[in-house]
N, C-alpha and C positions, 0 to 999 in steps of 0.2 A: 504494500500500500504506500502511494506516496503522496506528494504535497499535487501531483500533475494530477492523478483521478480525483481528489479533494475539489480542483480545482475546476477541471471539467464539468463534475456532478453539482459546483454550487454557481457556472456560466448555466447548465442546463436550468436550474431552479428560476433565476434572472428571464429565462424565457417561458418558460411555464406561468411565472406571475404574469409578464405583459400579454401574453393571450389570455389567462385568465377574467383581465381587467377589459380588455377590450371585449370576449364575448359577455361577461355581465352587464359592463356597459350598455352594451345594445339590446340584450336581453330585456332587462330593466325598463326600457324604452319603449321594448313593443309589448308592455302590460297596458292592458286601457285605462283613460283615467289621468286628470290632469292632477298636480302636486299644488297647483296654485288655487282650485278649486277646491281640492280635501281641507286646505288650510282656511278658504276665505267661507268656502260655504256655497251651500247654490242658490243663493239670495244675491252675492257680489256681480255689484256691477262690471260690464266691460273695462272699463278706464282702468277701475283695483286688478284687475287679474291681469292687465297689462301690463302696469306698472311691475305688481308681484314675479312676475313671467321675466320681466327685463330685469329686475336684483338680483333672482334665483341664476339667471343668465339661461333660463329655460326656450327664449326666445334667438339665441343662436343656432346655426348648421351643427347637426352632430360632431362632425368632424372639430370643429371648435371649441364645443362641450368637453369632446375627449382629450385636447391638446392641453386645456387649461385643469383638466382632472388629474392626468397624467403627469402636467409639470407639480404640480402641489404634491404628489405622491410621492415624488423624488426627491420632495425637499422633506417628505415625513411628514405632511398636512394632508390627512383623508377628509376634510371640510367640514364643517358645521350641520349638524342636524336641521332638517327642514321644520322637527318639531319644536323643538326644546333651544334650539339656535348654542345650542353648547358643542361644544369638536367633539367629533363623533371616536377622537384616539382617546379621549379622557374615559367617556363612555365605555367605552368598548372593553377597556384596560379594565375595569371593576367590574364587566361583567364575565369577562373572559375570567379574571383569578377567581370567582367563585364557580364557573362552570369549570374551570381545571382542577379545583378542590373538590369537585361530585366525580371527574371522570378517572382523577390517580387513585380516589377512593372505590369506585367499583373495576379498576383495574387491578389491582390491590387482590381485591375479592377474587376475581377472575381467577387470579393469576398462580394465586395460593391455593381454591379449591381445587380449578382447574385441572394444574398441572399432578397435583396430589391423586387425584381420581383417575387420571391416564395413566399413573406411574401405577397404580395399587393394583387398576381393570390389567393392565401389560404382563403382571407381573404373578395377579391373579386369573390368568386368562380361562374363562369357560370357567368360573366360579359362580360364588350365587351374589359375589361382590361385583365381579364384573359385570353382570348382564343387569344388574342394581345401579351401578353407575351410568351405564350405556342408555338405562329407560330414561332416567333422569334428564340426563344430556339431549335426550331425544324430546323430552317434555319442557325442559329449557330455551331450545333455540324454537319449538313451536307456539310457546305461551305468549299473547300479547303484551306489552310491557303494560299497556293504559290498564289492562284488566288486573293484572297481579299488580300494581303499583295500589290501583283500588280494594284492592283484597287485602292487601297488605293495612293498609289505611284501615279498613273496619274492624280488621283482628286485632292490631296492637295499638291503634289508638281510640278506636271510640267504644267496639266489644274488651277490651282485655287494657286498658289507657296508661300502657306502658312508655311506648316513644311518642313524642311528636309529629304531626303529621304536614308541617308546612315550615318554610322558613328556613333561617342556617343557624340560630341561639335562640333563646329566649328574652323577650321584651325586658326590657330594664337593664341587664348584662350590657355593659360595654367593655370592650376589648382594644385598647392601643393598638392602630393598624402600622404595622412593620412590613408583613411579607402580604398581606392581603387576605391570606390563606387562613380561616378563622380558627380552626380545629391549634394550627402552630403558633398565630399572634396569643391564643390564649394559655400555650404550655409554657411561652416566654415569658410574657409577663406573668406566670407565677399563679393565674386565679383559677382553682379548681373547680370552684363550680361553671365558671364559662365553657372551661376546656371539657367536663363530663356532660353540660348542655349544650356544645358544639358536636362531640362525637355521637350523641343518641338524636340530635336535627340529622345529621349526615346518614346512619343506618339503615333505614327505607328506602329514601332513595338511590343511596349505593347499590344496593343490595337488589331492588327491581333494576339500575341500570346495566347490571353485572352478569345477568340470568343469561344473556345470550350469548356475549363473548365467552363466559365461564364452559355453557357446555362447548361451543363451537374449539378453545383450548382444551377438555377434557380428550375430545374424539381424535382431535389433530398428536397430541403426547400419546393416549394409547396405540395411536395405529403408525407414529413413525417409533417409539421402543419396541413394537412386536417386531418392525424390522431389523431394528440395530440387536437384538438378543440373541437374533441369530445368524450373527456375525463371528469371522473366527477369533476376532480379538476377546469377544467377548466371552467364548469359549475358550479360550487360553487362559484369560483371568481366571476363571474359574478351574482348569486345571492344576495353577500354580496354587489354588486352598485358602483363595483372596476370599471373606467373608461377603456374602450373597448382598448387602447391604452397598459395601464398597462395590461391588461391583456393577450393582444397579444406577447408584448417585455418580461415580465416579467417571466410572468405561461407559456404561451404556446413555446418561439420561444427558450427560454433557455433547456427546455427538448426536442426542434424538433429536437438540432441542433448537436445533437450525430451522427447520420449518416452522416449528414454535413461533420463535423468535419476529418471526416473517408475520405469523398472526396475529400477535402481540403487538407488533407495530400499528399493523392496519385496521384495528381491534381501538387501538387508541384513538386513532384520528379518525375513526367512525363516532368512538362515543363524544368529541371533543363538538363535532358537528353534529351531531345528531340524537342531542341527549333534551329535543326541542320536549318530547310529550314528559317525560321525568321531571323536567323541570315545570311546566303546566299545572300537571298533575300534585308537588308538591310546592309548587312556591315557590319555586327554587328560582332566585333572584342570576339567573344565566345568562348564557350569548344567545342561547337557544329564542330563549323568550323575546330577546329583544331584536331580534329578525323577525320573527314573525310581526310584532308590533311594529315595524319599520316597513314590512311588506305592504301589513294593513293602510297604514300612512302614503304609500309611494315616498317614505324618506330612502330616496336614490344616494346620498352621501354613506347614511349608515347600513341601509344595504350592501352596498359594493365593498365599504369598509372590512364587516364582517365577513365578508365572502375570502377577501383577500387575505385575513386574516386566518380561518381556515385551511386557505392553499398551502400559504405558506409551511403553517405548522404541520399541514400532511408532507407536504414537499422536505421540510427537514426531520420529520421522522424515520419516512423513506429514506434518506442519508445515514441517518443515525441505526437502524437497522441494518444498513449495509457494511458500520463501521463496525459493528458488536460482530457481523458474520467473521470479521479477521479475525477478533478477539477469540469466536468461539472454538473457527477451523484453521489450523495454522497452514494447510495448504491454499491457504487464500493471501498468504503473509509474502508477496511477489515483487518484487520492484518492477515498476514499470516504466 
């Protein structure tokens, strides 16, 4: 690996965003529906929605729209919300760390049952643990999220009123914002009650956003360990009287765990975008939410904003996966 493929792979991201931006752009465009209308009402007369039209700068050639979007992106100004007239990077940056705070916490989940359940079904194969695992995983990735988030809701917070059912703490709790991330601003500053009603707001919805990467990692660990077990290395380890433990953590789950890996990635940047009904469903103050409410609006700044923000962080996950495959397989370790 060197600094030349690093460099390639982050030219190639640089052009992924600029198509990205130019087909939203246009996208965005040919939804029906004026922006100057949703703001003034359909009572405004001609004159105001002209006027509105010429500030918004709605009333230039697309091409011109896109030159002066494009140069403010470059300078780091994704523009002012058409609702709230606040910059859509402020915005966006608090709602982005509390949707990264729902989606490291049902990755978290994912990632730890997940991989647990592939390692035990592999290892227990044609058991009554494995075909137990495998229903699950099967009843995981087919479960609604809206349904089991709701279910979830009735059982532990209004039949049995254990967790909370909305929100990221409890009213009155305030927490010194440092990292953004509420569950950590509150283990910092020191206050236990925020930090034990940060983690039980966080549980439901982790835990519904979790159900489908979890099993989609269960299937993917069990069925690349049943290949690597019967592998000669692996059969070697075991000849030399290496305990059945080591052998499984060690030899077999470190080479299974490349495709893993690969799901993990993309498992991310799915929930990162697309954690819109989770967060709906519990309040959950997200990026999710606030696209949809910027869709409703036709706010084209915060639309486009969040989209790009998206790309990107899929785009360098995708990297960041690619760089973890060196780490894992050392025949990938090549100068080039």
């Amino acid at each position: 690996m060197t600094l030349g493929y690093i460099s390639r792979r982050l030219f190639h991201l640089v052009l992924i965003m600029f198509g990205v931006s130019v087909l939203v752009f246009l996208m965005l465009r040919m939804i029906p529906g004026d922006p100057a209308q949703l703001l003034l009402g359909e009572f405004a007369n001609p004159e105001e929605l002209e006027s509105l039209r010429a500030q918004l700068g709605l009333n230039q050639s697309l091409l011109t729209q896109y030159w002066i979007y494009l140069s403010n992106i470059i300078q780091g100004d994704l523009g002012n919300s058409l609702r709230s007239n606040a910059p859509v990077a402020g915005e966006i940056w608090v709602r982005l760390i509390a949707t990264l705070e729902l989606s490291l916490a049902a990755m978290f989940i994912a990632t730890v049952v997940g991989v647990a359940a592939g390692v035990l079904s592999a290892v227990k194969q044609r058991s009554f643990l494995d075909y137990a695992s495998m229903f699950l995983a099967l009843v995981g990735v087919s479960m609604p999220i809206f349904w089991l988030g709701l279910m979830l809701i009735y059982l532990f917070s209004v039949k049995y009123p254990i967790l909370p059912m909305m929100g990221r703490i409890t009213l009155g709790l305030e927490v010194p914002e440092m990292t953004g991330l509420m569950v950590v601003d509150s283990l910092l500053a020191g206050n236990g009650q925020a930090f034990l009603s940060a983690v039980k707001h966080l549980i439901l919805p982790s835990f519904t956003l979790a159900t489908i990467p979890m099993a989609i990692v269960a299937r993917i660990t069990r069925s690349s360990m049943l290949e690597v077990m019967s592998k000669d290395y692996v059969r070697t380890a075991r000849a030399k009287g290496m305990a059945e433990s080591v052998v499984v953590l060690r030899h077999a789950l470190r080479n299974a765990f490349l495709p893993v890996v690969t799901v993990l990635g993309l498992n991310l940047g799915l929930l990162l975008g697309g954690a819109v009904l989770t967060e709906t469903i519990f309040s959950w103050p997200g990026l999710g939410r606030y696209v949809v409410d910027s869709l409703a609006g036709r706010d084209y700044a915060a639309v486009q904003g969040c989209i790009l923000v998206f790309a990107a962080l899929m785009a360098a996950i995708n990297l960041a996966v690619d760089l973890m495959y060196v780490f894992l397989d050392p025949r990938l370790r090549v100068d080039e």
